[in-house]
C-alpha positions in Angstrom: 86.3 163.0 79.3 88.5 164.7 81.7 87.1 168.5 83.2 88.1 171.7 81.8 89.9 172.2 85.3 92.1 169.0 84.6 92.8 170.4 81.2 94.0 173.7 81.9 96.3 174.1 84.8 97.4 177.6 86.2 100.8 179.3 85.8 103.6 177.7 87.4 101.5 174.2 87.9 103.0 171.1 85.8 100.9 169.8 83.7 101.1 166.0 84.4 100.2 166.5 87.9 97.8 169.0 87.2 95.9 166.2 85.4 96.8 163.6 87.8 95.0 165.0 90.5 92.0 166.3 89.0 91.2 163.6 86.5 92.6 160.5 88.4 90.2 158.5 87.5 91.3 158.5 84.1 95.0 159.3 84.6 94.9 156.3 86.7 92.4 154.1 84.6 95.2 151.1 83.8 96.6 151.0 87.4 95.4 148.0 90.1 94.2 148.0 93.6 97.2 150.3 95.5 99.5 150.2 92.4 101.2 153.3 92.2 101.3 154.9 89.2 104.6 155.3 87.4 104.7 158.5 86.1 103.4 159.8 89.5 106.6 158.3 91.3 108.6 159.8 88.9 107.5 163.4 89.2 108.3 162.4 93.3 111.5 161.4 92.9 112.8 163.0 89.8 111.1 167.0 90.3 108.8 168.4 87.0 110.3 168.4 83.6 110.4 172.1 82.7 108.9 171.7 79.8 105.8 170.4 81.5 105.4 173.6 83.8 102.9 176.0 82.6 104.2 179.7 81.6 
């Protein structure tokens, strides 16, 4: 069960990466020894979806 930090990011902070980084463990649950994880890469390449940024 991921923290009530990684469930409730602050203003401004996308969601995805919001829970990426404080419940990795779980976000990243699937992913193999240094496998990056997809959705992670695309956030770096492709910026944050608006609708995923907290208002």
């Amino acid at each position: 069960m991921a923290s009530a930090k990684a469930t409730n990011p602050p203003r401004g902070q996308c969601t995805q990466c919001w829970f990426h980084a404080y419940a990795s463990r779980e976000a990243h649950a699937g992913l193999g020894t240094r496998e990056d994880c997809p959705q992670c890469v695309a956030h770096m390449n492709n910026g944050h979806p608006d609708h995923m940024i907290v208002r």
